[in-house]
N, C-alpha and C positions, 0 to 999 in steps of 0.2 A: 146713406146714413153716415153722418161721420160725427164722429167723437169730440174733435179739435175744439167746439166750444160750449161743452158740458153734453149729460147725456140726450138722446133722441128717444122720442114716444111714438108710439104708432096707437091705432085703435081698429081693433080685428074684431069680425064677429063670428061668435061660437055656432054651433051648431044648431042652439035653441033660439038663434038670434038676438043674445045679450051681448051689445059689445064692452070689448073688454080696454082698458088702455095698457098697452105695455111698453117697459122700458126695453130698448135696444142694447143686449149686455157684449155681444159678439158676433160677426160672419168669418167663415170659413168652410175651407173646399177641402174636400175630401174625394181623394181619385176622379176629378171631373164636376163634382156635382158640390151642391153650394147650400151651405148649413146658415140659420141664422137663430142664437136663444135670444130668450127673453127673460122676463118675469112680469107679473102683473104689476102694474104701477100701486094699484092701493094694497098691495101687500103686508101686513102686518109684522115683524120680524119675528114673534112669536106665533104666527100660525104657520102650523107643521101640512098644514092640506094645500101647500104651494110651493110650488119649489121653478128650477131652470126649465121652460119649457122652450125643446128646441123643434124647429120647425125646415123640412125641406121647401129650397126655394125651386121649382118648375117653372119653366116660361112657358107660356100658351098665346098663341096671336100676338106677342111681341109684349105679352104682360105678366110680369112673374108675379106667381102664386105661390102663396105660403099654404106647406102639406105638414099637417104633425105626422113624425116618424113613426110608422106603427110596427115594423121589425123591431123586436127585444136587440137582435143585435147589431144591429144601425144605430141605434138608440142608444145602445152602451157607446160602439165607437167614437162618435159624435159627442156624447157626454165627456167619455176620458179626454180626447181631444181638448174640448171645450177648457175642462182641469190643466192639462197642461197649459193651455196659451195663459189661463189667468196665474199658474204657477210662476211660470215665463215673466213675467208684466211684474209679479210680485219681486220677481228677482232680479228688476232694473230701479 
């Protein structure tokens, strides 16, 4: 997924079998292992019931699978991370 000529969408399905389309906002690795957020694409800027969902990438059979991070503190680090790199970005 790369950025170079505007953003990238994917479309995932939830657990209820709704798929969702989302925007690709960042990946990154943390100690070995490979983060990537989102957001939903129909997002509203005023709806508060959505926010950065980040998701671990696993590879199985040569196929990486997107896992929502269910550790509270996985979840934080990944997040703060997350903050910094777009702090980072804001500050070039």
């Amino acid at each position: 997924m790369s950025g170079d000529f505007g953003n990238d969408f994917i479309t995932i399905m939830d657990e209820d079998g709704v798929e969702i389309e989302m925007e690709h906002l960042d990946t990154f690795d943390i100690d070995g292992r490979l983060y990537m957020c989102f957001l939903p694409a129909d997002m509203d800027e005023d709806d508060e019931n959505y926010g950065v969902m980040i998701f671990k990438v696993i590879t199985e059979d040569g196929e990486e699978i997107l896992y929502p991070v269910d550790d509270d503190d996985e979840l934080e680090r990944a997040f703060d991370i997350y903050l910094e790199r777009q702090l980072d970005e804001d500050d070039d």
